[in-house]
C-alpha positions as CSV (number, residue, x, y, z in Angstrom):
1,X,30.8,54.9,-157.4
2,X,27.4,53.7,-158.1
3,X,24.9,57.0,-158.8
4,X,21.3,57.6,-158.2
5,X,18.8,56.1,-160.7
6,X,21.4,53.7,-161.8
7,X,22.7,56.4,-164.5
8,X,26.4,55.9,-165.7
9,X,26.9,59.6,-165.7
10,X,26.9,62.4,-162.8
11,X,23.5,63.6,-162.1
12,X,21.6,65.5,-159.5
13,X,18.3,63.7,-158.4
14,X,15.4,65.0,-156.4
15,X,14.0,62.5,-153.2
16,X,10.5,62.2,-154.4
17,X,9.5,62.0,-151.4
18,X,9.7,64.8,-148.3
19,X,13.1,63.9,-146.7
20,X,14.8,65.0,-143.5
21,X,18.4,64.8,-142.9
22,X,18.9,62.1,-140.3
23,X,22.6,62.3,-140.6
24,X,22.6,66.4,-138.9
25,X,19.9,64.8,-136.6
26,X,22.3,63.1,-133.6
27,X,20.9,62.1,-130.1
28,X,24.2,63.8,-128.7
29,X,26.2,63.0,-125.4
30,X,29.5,64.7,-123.1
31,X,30.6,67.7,-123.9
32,X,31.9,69.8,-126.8
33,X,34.9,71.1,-124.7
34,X,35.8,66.9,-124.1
35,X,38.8,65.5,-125.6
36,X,37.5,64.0,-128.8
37,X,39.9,60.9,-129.3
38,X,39.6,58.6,-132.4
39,X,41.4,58.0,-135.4
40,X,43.6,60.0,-137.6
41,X,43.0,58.5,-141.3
42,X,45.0,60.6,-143.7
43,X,44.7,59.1,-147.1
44,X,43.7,55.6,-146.4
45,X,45.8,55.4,-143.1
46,X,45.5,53.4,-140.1
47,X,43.1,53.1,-137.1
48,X,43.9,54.4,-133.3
49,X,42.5,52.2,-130.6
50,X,39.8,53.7,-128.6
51,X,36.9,51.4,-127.6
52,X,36.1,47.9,-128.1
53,X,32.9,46.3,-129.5
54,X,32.3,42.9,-130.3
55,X,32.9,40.7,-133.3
56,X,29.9,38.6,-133.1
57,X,26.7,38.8,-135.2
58,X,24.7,42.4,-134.9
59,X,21.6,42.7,-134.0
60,X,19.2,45.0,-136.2
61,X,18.3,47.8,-134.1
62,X,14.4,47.5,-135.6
63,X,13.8,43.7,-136.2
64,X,16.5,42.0,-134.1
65,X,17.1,39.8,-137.2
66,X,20.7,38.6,-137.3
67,X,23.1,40.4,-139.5
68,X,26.1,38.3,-140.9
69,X,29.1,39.7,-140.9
70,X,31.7,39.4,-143.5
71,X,34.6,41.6,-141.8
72,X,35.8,42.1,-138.4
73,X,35.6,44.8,-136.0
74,X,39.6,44.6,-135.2
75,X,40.4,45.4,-138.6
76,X,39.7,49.6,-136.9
77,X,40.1,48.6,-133.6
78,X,43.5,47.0,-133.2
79,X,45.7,49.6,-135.3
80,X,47.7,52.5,-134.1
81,X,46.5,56.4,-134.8
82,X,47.6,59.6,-133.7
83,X,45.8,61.4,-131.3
84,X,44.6,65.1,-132.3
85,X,42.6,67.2,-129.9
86,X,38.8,68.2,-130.3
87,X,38.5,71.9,-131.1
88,X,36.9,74.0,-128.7
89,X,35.2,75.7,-131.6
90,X,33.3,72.2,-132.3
91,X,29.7,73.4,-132.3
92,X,27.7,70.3,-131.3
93,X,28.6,67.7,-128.7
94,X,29.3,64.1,-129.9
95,X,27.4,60.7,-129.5
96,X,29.8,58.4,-128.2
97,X,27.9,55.6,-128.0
98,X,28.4,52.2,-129.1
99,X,26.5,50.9,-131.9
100,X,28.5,48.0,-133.1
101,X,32.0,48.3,-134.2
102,X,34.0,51.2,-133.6
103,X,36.3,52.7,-136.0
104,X,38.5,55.2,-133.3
105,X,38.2,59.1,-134.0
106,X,41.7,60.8,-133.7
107,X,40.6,63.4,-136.0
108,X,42.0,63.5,-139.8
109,X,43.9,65.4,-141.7
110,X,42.9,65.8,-145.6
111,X,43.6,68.5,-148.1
112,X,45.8,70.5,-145.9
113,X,42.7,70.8,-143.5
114,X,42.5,69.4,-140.1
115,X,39.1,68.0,-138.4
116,X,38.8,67.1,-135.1
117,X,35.0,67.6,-135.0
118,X,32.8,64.3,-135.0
119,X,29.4,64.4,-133.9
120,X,28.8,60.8,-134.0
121,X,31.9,59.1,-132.8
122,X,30.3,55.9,-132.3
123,X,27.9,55.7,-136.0
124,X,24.8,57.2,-136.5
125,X,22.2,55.8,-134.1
126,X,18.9,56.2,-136.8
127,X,21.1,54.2,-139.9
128,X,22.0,51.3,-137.9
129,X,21.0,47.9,-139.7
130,X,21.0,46.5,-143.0
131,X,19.3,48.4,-145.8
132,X,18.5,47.3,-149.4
133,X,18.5,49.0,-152.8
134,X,15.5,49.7,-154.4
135,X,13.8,51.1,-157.1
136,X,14.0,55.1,-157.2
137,X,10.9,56.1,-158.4
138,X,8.5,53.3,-157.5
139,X,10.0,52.2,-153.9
140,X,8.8,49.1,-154.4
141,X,11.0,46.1,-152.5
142,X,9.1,43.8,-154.9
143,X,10.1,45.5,-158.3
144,X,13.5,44.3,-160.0
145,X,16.1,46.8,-160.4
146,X,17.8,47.6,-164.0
147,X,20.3,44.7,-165.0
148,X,19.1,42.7,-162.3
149,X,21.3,45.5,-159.6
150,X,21.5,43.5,-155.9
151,X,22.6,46.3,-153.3
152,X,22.6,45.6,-149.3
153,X,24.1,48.5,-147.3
154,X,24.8,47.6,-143.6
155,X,25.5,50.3,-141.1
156,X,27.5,48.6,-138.1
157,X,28.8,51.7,-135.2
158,X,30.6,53.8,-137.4
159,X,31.9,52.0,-140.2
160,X,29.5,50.6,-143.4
161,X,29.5,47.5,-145.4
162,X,28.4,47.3,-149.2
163,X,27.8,44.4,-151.0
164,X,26.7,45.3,-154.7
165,X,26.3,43.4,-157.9
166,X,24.4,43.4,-161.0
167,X,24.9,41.8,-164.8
168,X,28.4,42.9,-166.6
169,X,28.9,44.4,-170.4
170,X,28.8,40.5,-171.1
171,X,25.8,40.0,-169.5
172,X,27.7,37.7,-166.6
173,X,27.0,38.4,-163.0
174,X,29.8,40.6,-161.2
175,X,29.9,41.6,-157.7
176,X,32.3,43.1,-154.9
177,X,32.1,44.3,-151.2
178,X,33.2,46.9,-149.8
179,X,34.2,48.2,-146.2
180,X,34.9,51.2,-144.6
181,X,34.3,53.9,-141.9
182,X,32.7,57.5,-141.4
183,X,32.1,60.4,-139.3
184,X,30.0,63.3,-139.2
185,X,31.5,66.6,-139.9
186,X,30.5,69.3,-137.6
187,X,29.5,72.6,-139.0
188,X,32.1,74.4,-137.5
189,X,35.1,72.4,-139.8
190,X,32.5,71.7,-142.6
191,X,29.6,73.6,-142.8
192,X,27.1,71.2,-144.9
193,X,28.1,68.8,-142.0
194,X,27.9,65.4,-144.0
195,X,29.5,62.3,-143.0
196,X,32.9,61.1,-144.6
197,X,33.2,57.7,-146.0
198,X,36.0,56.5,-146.0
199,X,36.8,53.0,-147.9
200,X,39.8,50.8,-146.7
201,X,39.0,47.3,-148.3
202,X,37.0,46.5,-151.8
203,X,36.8,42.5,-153.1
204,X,35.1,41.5,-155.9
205,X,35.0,43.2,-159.9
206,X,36.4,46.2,-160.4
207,X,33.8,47.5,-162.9
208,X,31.7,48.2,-160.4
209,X,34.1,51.6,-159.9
210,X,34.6,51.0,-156.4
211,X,38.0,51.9,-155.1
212,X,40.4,51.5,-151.9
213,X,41.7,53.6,-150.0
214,X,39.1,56.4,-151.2
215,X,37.5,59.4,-149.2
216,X,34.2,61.0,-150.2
217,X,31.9,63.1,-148.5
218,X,27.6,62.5,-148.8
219,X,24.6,62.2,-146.1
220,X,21.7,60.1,-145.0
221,X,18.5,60.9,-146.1
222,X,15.5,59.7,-143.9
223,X,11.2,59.7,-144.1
224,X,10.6,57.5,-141.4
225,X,12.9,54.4,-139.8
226,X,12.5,51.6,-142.8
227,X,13.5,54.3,-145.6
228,X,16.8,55.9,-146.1
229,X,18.7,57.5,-149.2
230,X,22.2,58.1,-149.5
231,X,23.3,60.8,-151.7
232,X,26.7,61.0,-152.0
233,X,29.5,63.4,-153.8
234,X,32.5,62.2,-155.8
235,X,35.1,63.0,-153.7
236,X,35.5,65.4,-150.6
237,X,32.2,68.1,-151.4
238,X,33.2,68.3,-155.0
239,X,30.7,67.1,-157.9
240,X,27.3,65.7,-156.6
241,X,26.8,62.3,-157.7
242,X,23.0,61.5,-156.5
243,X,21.0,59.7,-154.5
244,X,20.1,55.5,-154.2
245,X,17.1,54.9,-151.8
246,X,16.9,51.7,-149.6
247,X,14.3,49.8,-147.6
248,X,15.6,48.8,-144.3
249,X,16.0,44.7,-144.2
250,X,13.1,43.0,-142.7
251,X,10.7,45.5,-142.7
252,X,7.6,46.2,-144.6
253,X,6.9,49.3,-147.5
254,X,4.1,49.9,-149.1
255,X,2.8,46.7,-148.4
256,X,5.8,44.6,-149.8
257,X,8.5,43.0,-147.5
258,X,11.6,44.4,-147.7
259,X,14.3,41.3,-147.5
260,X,17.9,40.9,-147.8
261,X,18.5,40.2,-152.1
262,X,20.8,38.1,-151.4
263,X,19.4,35.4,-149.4
């Protein structure tokens, strides 16, 4: 898992800059006594289906620049779950809409713990789009990142796509991708109510220490709608890993475009 700063080692790194969290932030819809369906993913399992959204290109919720795709929405949508009632203890209601694909929420069972609470059934609406890497410290979209580092982070609904590389221990250019789902925990089932990544597919070099099926907990950080962090933990709230800040795709910070690095 990559860490904040590009350090090989677990760290814990302060935002420098003020930061809300955008991921506790939802623009909520229905009710909190509703049945909450969606998917039941217990270790890596499969999807339930419940919704639809399209396979074709996304549209950046900011620029309305095209987003490629390199996976398909029916790889969630077109599997079998098990259905687990929402608790009527959920504190907040849920956003169900639909923001691009759709993994289904059936709730999930992990650690010997059930959670049927999901605030954002259908993805975070503020982290939609396609976000790149930069440099911590400077933010600058124009500055190149240690070991040459290429990150673009797409948010489509509620599942995320990673595609990562930088120069190897031999100095040769590795990359992979990565694909997955989340939800947002609700504070009654998870009281620092981050979002749960879950990864069902990685392609590409190893090296880069990303693993499927994997399940780890972490949160959006925001300071306005064209910059977002992501700190994230090594595994379900256990050891903090840190933060990696991104400019979203086709916007402009601190005077420098921010484009997709691999293009």
């Amino acid at each position: 898992m990559f860490t904040s700063r590009l350090c090989s080692t677990v760290v814990v790194a302060a935002l420098s800059c003020t930061l809300i969290a955008c991921g506790n932030d939802p623009e909520p819809s229905g009710s909190a006594g509703s049945a909450d369906t969606g998917t039941d993913f217990d270790a890596g399992g499969a999807t339930g289906a419940d919704g639809a959204a399209s396979d074709a290109t996304s549209a950046d919720s900011t620029t309305g620049a095209a987003t490629q795709k390199w996976w398909q929405c029916s790889t969630w949508e077109s599997a079998a779950g098990t259905k687990t009632p929402r608790a009527k203890g959920c504190e907040a209601t849920f956003d169900d809409g639909n923001y691009g694909c759709k993994a289904p929420w059936y709730g999930i069972k992990h650690g010997g713990t059930a959670y049927t609470c999901n605030r954002c059934r259908g993805g975070d609406p503020k982290t939609q789009g396609k976000w790149r890497a930069i440099e911590f410290d400077s933010e600058d979209p124009a500055k190149a990142m240690p070991n040459g580092r290429k990150e673009l982070l797409i948010v489509d609904g509620n599942t995320w796509h990673l595609r990562t590389g930088k120069k190897g221990k031999d100095g040769k250019w590795i990359e992979a991708k990565v694909d997955g789902w989340y939800w947002c925990a609700d504070g009654a089932e998870l009281k620092t109510e981050d979002n749960a990544f879950h990864v069902t597919s990685v392609s590409g070099s190893k090296e880069l220490g990303w693993f499927a099926p994997d399940l780890f907990t972490g949160h959006f950080f925001s300071s306005g709608p064209d910059l977002r962090a992501w700190g994230i933990f090594a595994g379900f709230n256990k050891d903090w890993i840190g933060d990696t800040k991104y400019c979203r795709v086709g916007s402009t910070l601190k005077g420098k475009a921010c484009s997709d690095p691999f293009e």
